[in-house]
MOPAC internal coordinates of N, CA, C and O (Angstrom, degrees):
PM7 1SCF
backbone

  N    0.0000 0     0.00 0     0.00 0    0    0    0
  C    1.4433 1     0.00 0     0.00 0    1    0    0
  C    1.5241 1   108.72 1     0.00 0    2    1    0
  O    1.2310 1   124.26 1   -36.93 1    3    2    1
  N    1.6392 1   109.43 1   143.07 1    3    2    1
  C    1.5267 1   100.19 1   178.72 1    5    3    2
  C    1.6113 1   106.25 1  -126.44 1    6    5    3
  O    1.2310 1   129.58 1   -32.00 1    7    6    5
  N    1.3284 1    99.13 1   148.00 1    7    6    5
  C    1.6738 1    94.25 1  -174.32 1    9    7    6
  C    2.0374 1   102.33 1  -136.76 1   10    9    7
  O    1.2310 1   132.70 1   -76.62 1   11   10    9
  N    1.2563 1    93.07 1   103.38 1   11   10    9
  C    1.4275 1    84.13 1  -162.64 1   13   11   10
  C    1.8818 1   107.34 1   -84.54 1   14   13   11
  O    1.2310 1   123.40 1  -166.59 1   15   14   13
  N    1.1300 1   111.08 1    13.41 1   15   14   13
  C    1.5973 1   130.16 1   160.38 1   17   15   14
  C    1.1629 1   131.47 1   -66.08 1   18   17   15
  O    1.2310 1   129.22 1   173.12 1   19   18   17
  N    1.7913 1    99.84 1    -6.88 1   19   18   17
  C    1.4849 1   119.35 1   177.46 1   21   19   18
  C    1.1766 1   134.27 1  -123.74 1   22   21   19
  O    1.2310 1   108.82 1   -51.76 1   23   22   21
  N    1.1821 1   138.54 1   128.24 1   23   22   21
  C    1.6426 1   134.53 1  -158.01 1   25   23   22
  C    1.3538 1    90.50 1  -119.39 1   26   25   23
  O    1.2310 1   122.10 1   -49.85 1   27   26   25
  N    1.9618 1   113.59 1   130.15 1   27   26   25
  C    1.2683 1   124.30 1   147.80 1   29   27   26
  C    1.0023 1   143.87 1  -117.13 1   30   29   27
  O    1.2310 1   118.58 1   -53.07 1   31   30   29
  N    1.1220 1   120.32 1   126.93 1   31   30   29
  C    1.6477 1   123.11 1  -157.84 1   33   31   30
  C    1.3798 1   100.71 1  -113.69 1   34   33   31
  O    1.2310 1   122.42 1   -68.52 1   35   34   33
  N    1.7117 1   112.98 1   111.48 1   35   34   33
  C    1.5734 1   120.60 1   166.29 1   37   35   34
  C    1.9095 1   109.32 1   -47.78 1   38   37   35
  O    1.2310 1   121.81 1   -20.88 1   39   38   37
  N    1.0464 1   114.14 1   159.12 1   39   38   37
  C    1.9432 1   107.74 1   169.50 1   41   39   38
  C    1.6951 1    84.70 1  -127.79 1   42   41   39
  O    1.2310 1   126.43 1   115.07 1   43   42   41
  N    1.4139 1   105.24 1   -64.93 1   43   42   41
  C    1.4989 1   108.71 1   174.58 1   45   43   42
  C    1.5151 1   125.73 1  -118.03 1   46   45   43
  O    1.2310 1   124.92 1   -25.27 1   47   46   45
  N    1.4340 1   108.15 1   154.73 1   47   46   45
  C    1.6315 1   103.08 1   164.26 1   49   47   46
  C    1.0836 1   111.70 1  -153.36 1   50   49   47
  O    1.2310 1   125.71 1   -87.94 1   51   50   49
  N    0.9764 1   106.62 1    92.06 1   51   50   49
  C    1.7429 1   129.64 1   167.04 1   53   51   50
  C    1.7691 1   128.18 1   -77.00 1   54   53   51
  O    1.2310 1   128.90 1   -20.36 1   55   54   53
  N    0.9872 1   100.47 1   159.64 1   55   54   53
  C    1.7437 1   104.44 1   174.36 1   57   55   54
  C    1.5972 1   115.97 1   -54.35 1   58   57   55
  O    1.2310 1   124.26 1   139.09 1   59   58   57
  N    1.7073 1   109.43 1   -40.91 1   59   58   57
  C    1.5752 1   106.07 1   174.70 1   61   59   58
  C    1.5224 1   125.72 1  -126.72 1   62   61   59
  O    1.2310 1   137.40 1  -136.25 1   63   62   61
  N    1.9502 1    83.90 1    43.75 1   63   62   61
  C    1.7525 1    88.64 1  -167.81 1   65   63   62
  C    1.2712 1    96.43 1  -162.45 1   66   65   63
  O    1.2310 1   103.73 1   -10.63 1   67   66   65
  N    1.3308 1   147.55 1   169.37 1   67   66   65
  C    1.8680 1   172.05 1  -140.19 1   69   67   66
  C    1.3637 1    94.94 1   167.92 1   70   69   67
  O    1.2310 1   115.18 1   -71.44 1   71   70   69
  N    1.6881 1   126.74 1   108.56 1   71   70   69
  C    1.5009 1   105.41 1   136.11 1   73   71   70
  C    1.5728 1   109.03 1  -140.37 1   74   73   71
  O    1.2310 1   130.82 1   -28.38 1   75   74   73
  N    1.5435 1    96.72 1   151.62 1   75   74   73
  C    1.4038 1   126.54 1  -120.33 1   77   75   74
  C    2.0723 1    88.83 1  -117.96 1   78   77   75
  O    1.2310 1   114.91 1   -47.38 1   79   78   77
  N    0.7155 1   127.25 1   132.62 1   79   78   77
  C    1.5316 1   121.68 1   131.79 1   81   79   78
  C    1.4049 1   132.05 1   -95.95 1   82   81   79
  O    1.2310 1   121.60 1   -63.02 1   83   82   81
  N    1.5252 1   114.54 1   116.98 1   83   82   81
  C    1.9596 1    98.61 1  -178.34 1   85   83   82
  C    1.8005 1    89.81 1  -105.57 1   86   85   83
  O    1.2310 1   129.06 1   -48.39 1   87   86   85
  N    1.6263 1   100.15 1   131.61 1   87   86   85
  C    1.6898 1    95.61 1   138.35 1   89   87   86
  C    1.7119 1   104.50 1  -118.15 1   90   89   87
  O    1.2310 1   140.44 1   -33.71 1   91   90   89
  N    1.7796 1    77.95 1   146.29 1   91   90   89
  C    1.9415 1    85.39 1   174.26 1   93   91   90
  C    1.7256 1    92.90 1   -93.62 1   94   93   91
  O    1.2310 1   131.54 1   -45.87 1   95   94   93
  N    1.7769 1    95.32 1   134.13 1   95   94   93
  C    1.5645 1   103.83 1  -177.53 1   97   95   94
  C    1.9340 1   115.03 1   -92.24 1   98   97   95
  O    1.2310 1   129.13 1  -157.52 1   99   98   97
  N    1.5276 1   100.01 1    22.48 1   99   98   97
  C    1.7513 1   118.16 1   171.86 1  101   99   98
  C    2.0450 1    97.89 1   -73.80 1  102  101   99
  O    1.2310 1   131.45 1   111.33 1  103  102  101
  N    1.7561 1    95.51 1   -68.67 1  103  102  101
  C    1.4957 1   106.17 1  -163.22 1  105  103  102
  C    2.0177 1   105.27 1  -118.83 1  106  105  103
  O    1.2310 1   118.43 1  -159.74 1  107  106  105
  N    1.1542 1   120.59 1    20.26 1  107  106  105
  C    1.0516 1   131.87 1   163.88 1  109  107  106
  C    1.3821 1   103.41 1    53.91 1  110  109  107
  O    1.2310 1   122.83 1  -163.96 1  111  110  109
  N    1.2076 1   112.17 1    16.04 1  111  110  109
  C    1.8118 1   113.63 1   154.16 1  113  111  110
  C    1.2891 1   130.79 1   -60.91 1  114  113  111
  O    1.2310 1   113.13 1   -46.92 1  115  114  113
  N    1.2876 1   130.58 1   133.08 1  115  114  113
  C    1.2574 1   141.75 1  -160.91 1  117  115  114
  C    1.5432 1   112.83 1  -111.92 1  118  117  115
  O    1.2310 1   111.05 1   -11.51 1  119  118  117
  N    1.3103 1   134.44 1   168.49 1  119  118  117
  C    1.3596 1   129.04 1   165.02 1  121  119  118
  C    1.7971 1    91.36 1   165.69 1  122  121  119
  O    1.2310 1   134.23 1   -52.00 1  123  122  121
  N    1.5434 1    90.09 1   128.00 1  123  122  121
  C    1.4073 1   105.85 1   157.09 1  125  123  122
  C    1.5955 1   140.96 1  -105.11 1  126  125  123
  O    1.2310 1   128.16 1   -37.67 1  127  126  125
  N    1.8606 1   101.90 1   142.33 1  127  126  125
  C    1.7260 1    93.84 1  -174.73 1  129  127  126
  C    1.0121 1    92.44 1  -131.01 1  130  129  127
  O    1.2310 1   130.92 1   -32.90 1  131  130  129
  N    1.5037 1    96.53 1   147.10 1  131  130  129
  C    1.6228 1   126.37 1   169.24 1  133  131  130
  C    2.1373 1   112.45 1  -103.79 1  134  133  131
  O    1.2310 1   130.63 1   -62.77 1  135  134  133
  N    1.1877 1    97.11 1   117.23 1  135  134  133
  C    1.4026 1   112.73 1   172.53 1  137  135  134
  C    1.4949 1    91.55 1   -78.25 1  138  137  135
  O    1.2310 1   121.89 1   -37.06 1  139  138  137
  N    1.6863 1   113.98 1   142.94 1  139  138  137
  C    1.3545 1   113.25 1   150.14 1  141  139  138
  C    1.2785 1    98.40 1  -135.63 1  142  141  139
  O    1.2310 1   126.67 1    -7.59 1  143  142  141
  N    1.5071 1   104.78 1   172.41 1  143  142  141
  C    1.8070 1   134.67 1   147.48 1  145  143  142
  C    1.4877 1   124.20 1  -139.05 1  146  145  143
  O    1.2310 1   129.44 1   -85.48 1  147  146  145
  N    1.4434 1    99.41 1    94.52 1  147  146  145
  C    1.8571 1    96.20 1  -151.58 1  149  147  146
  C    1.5480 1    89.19 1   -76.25 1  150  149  147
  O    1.2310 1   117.67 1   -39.25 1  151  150  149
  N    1.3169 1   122.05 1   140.75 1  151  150  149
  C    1.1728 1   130.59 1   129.74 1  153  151  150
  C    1.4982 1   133.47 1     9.24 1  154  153  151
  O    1.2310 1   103.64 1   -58.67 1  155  154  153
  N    1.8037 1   147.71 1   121.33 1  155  154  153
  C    1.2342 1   134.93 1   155.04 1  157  155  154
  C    1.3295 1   111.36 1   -77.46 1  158  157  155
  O    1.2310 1   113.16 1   175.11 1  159  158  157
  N    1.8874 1   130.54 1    -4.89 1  159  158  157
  C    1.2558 1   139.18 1   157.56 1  161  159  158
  C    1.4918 1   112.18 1   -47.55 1  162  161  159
  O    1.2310 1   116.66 1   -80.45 1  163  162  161
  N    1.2066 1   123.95 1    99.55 1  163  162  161
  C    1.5484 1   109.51 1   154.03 1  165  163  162
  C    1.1652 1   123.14 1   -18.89 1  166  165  163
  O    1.2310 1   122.46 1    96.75 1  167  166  165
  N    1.5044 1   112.88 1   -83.25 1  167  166  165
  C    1.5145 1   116.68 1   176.94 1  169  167  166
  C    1.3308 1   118.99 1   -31.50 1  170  169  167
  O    1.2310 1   125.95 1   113.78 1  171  170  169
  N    1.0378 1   106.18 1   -66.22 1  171  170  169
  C    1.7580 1   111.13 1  -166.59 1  173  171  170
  C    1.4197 1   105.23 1   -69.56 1  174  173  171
  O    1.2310 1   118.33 1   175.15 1  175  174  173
  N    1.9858 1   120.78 1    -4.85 1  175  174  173
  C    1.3166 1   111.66 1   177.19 1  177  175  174
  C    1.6113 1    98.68 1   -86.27 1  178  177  175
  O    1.2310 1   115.60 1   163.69 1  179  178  177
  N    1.1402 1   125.95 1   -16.31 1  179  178  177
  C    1.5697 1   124.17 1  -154.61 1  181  179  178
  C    1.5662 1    85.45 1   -92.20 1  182  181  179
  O    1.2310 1   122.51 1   116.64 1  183  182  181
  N    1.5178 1   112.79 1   -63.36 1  183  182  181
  C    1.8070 1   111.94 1   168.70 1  185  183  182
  C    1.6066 1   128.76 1   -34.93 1  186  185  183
  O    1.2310 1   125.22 1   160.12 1  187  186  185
  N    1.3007 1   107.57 1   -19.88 1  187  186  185
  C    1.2339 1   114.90 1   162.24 1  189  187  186
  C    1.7336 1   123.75 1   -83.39 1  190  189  187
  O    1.2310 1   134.03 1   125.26 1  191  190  189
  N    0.8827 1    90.47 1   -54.74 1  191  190  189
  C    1.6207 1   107.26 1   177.04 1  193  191  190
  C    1.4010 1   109.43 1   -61.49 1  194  193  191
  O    1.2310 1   116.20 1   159.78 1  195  194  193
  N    1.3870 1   124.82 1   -20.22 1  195  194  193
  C    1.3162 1   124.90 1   175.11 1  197  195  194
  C    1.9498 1   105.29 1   -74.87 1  198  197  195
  O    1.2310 1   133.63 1   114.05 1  199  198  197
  N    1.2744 1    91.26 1   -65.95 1  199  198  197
  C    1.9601 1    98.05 1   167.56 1  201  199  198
  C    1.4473 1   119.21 1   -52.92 1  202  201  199
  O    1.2310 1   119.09 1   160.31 1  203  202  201
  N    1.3843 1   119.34 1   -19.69 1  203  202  201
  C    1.3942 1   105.73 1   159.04 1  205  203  202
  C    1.1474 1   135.62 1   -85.47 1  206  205  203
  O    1.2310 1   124.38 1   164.47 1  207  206  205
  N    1.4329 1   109.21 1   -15.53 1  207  206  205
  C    1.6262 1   122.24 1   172.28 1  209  207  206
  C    1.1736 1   125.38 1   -86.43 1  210  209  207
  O    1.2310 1   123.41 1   159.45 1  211  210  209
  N    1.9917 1   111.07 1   -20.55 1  211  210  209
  C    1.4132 1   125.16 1   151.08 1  213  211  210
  C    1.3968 1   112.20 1   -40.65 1  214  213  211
  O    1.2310 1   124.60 1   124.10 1  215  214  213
  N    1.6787 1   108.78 1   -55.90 1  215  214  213
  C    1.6487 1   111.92 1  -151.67 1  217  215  214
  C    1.6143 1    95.27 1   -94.83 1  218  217  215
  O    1.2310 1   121.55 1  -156.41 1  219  218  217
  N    1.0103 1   114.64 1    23.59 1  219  218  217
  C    2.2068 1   120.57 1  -178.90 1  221  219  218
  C    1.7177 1    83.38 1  -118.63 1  222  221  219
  O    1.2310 1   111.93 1   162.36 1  223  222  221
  N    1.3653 1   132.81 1   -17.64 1  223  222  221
  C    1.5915 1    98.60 1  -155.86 1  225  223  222
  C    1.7731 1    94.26 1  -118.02 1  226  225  223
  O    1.2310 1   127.22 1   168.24 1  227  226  225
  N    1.3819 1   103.72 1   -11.76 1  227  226  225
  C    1.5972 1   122.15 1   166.66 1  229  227  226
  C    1.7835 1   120.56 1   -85.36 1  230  229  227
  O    1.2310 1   112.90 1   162.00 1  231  230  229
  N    1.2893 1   131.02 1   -18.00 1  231  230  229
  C    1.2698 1   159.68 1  -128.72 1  233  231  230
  C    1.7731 1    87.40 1  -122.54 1  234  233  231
  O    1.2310 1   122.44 1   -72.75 1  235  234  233
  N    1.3258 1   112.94 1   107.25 1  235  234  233
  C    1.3987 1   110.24 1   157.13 1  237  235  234
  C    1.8472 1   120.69 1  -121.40 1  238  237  235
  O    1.2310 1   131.45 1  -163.67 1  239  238  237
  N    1.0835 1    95.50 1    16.33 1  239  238  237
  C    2.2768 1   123.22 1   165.48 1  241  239  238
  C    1.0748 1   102.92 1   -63.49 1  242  241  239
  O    1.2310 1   117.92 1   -38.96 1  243  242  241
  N    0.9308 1   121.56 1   141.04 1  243  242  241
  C    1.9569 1   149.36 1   137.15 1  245  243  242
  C    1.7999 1    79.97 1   -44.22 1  246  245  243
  O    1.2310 1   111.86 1   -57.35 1  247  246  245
  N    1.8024 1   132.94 1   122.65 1  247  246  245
  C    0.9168 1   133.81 1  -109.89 1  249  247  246
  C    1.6924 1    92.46 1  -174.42 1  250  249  247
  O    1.2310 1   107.09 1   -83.52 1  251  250  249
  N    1.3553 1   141.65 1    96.48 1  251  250  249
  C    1.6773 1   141.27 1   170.28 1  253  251  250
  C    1.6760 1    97.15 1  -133.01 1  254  253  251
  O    1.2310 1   137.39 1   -58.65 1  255  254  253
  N    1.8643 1    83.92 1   121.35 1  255  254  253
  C    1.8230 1    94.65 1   153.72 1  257  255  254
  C    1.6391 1   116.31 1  -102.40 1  258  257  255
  O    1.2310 1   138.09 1   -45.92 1  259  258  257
  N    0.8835 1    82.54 1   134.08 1  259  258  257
  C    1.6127 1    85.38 1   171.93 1  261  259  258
  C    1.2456 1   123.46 1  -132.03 1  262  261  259
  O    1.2310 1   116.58 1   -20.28 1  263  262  261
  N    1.2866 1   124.11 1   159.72 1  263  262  261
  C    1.8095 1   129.08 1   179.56 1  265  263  262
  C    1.6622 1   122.47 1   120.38 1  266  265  263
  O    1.2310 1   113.56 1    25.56 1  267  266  265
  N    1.3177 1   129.79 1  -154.44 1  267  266  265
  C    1.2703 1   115.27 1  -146.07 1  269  267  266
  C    1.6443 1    88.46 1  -105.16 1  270  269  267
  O    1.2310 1   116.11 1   -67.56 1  271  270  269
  N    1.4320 1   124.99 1   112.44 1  271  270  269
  C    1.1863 1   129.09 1  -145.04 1  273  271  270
  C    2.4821 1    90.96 1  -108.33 1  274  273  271
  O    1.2310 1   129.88 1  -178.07 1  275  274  273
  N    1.1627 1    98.55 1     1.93 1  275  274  273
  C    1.6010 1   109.17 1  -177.23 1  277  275  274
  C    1.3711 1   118.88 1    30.52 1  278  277  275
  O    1.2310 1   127.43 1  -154.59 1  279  278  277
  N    1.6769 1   103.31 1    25.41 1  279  278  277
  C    1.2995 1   111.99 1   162.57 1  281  279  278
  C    1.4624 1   132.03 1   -63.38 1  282  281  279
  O    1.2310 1   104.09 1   -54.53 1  283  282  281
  N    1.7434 1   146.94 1   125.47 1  283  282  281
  C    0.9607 1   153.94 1   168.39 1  285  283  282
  C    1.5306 1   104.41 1   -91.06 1  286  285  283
  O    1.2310 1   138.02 1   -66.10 1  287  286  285
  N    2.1898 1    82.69 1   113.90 1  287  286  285
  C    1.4876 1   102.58 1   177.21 1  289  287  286
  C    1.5405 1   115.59 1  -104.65 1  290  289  287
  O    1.2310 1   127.16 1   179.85 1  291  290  289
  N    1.4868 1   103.83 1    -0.15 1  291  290  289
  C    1.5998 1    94.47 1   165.30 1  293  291  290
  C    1.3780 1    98.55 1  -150.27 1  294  293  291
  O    1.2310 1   122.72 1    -3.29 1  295  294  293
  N    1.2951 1   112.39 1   176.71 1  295  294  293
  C    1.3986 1   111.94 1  -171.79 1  297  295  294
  C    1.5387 1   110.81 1   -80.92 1  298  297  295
  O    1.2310 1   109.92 1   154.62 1  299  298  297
  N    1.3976 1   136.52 1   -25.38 1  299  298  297
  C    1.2721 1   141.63 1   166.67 1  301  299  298
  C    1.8415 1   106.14 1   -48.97 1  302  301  299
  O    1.2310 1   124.80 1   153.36 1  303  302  301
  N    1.3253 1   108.39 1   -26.64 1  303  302  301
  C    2.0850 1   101.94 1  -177.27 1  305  303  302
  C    1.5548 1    84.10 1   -81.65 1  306  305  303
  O    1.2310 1   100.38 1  -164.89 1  307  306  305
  N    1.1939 1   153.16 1    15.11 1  307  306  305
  C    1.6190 1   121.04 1   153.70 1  309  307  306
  C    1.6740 1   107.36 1  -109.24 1  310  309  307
  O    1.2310 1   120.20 1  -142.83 1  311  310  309
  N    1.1180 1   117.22 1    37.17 1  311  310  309
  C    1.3324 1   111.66 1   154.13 1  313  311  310
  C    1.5537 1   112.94 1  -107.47 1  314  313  311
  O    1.2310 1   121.95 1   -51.97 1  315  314  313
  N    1.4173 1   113.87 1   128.03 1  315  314  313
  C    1.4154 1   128.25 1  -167.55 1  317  315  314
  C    0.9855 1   118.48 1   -53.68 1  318  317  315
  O    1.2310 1   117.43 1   132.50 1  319  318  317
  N    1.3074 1   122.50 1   -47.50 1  319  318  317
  C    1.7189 1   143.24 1  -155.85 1  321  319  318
  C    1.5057 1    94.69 1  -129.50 1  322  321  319
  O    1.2310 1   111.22 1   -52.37 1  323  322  321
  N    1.4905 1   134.12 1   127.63 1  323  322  321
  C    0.9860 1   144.82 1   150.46 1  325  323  322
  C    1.8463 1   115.71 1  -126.51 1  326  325  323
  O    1.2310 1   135.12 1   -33.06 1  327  326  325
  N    1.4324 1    88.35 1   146.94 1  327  326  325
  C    1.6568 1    84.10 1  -173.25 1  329  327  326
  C    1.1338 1   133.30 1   -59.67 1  330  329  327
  O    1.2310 1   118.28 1  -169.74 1  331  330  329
  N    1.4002 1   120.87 1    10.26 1  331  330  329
  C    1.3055 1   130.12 1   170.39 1  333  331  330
  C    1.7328 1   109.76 1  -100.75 1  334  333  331
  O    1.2310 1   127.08 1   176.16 1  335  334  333
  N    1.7831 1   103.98 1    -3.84 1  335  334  333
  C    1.6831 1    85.88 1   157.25 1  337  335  334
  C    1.7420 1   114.44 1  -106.27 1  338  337  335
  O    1.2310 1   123.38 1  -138.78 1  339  338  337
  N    0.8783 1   111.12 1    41.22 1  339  338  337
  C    1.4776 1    95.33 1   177.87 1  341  339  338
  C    1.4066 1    97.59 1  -114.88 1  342  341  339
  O    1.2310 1   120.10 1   180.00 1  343  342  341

């Protein structure tokens, strides 16, 4: 879909991150999104989480991250192999 009512401005683009500024050029509303894909690296999950809390404490937009955040919400997602991958 194309909406030429909208201007996007990259800020960053990283290996486990997109963030985006949209203004719609109808009502000159603004709001920024951040694409992620965090890391199963510790490190590089904590290195992430550090740059996202940079761009949350700098960030005064109406404001959505979205994407594969490799969070474990129960204790059954840290088993490696489940019988539905074989």
């Amino acid at each position: 879909m194309r909406n030429d009512n909208v201007i996007v401005d990259i800020e960053s683009n990283l290996e486990d991150y997109i963030d985006l500024n949209c203004k719609n050029l109808d009502n000159g509303k603004m709001m920024r999104i951040t694409l992620l894909h965090v890391s199963i690296n510790f490190q590089e999950r904590l290195t992430l989480w550090q740059q996202i809390l940079f761009i949350s404490s700098h960030n005064r937009l109406p404001w959505i991250c979205v994407g594969d955040f490799n969070e474990i919400l129960y204790h059954w997602g840290k088993v490696e192999k489940r019988e539905a991958d074989y």
